[in-house]
N, C-alpha and C positions, 0 to 999 in steps of 0.2 A: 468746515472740517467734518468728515465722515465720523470719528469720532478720535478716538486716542491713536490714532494709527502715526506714532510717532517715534523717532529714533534718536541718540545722544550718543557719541562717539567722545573723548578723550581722547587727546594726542598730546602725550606724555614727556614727547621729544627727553628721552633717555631715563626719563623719572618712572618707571615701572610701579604700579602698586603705590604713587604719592597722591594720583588724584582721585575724589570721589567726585560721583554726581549726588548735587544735595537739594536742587530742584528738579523736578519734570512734572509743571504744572500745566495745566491749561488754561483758559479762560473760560468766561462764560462763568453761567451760574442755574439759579433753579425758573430763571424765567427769558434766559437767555443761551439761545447753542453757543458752544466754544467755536471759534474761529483759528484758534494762534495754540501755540504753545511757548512756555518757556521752560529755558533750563538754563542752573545754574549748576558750575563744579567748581569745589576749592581742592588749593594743596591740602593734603589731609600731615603734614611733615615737611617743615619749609624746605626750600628749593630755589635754588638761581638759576634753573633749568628752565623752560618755557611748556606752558600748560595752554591746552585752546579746548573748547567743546564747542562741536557743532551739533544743531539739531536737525531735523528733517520730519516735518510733517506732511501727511499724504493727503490731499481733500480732495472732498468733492462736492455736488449737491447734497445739504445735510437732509438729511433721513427725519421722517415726519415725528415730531416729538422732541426730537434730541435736545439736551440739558445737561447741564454738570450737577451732579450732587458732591458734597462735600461732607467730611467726617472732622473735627478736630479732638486728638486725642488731649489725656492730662498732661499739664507743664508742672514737671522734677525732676529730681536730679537720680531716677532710676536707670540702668544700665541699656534695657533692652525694654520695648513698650513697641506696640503694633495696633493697624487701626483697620476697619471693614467699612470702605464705603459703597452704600446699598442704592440700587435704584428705587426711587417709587416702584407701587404697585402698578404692574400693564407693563413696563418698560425695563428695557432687557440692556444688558452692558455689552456698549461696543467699542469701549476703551476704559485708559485709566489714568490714574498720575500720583505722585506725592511728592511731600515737599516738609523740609527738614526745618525746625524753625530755632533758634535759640543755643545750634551748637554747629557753626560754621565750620566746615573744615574738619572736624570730628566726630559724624556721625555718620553709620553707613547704612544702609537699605541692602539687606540680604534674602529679603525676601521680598516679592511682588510678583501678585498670582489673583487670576480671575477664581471664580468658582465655576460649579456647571459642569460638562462633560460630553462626549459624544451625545445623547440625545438630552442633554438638557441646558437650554438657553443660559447662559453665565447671568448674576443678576447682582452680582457683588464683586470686588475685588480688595485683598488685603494686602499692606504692607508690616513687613516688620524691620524695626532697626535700631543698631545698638548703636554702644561708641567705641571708637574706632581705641583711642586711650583714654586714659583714667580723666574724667570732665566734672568738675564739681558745680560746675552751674546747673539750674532748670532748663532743660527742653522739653519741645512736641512735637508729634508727626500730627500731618496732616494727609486723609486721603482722599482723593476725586477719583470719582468714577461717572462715566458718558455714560449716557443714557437713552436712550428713542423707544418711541411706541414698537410693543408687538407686533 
């Protein structure tokens, strides 16, 4: 895999606005490229309508370096929490992912965004996410960000 260049589509079949996506993780790790991605979406509000997520990752020969870094934020029962996962130093972000742990179904990602800018290489990327209604258990986000040599 080139790096995160991946997509997650919802098909709701009539359920507008019931489902979330609460995975888009990749594989891989700090001594191994991602090859795969997964993704998972629950009803976010039960439903006897049918829900499906498809993913679609793009590869190709991986880029010299590439790695997954990962961030995990704190597990509580606070509303909204967000996470920054950084590449090592030399190696620039060429993807990204997160992944919802501890509140299926009830927590949404409204944020998810590289840093960087026209001339400067992205080198981070954050998520942020709340719940979707009132959730009295502990959760965490977790972020991934791809990585490869300068």
């Amino acid at each position: 895999m080139i790096g995160w260049t991946a997509f997650a589509t919802i098909c709701e079949n009539g359920v507008t606005g019931e489902g979330v996506v609460d995975d888009f993780r990749p594989n891989g790790g700090v001594a191994a490229a991602p090859t795969s991605v997964n993704v998972g979406a629950y009803e976010s509000d039960a439903t006897v309508l049918n829900l499906s997520v498809t993913a679609y990752a793009i590869c190709a020969n991986p880029l010299p370096g590439l790695v997954r870094a990962s961030v995990v934020g704190a597990s509580n029962s606070l509303d909204f929490r967000s996470v920054v996962a950084t590449c090592p130093v030399g190696k620039v972000l060429t993807g990204a992912g997160y992944e919802l742990n501890g509140v299926t179904g009830e927590g949404i990602v409204d944020d998810f965004r590289p840093n960087g800018g026209p001339a400067t290489a992205p080198v981070s990327a954050a998520s942020g996410a709340y719940e979707e209604d009132a959730f009295a258990g502990n959760w965490s986000d977790t972020g991934y960000a791809i990585c490869a040599t300068a």
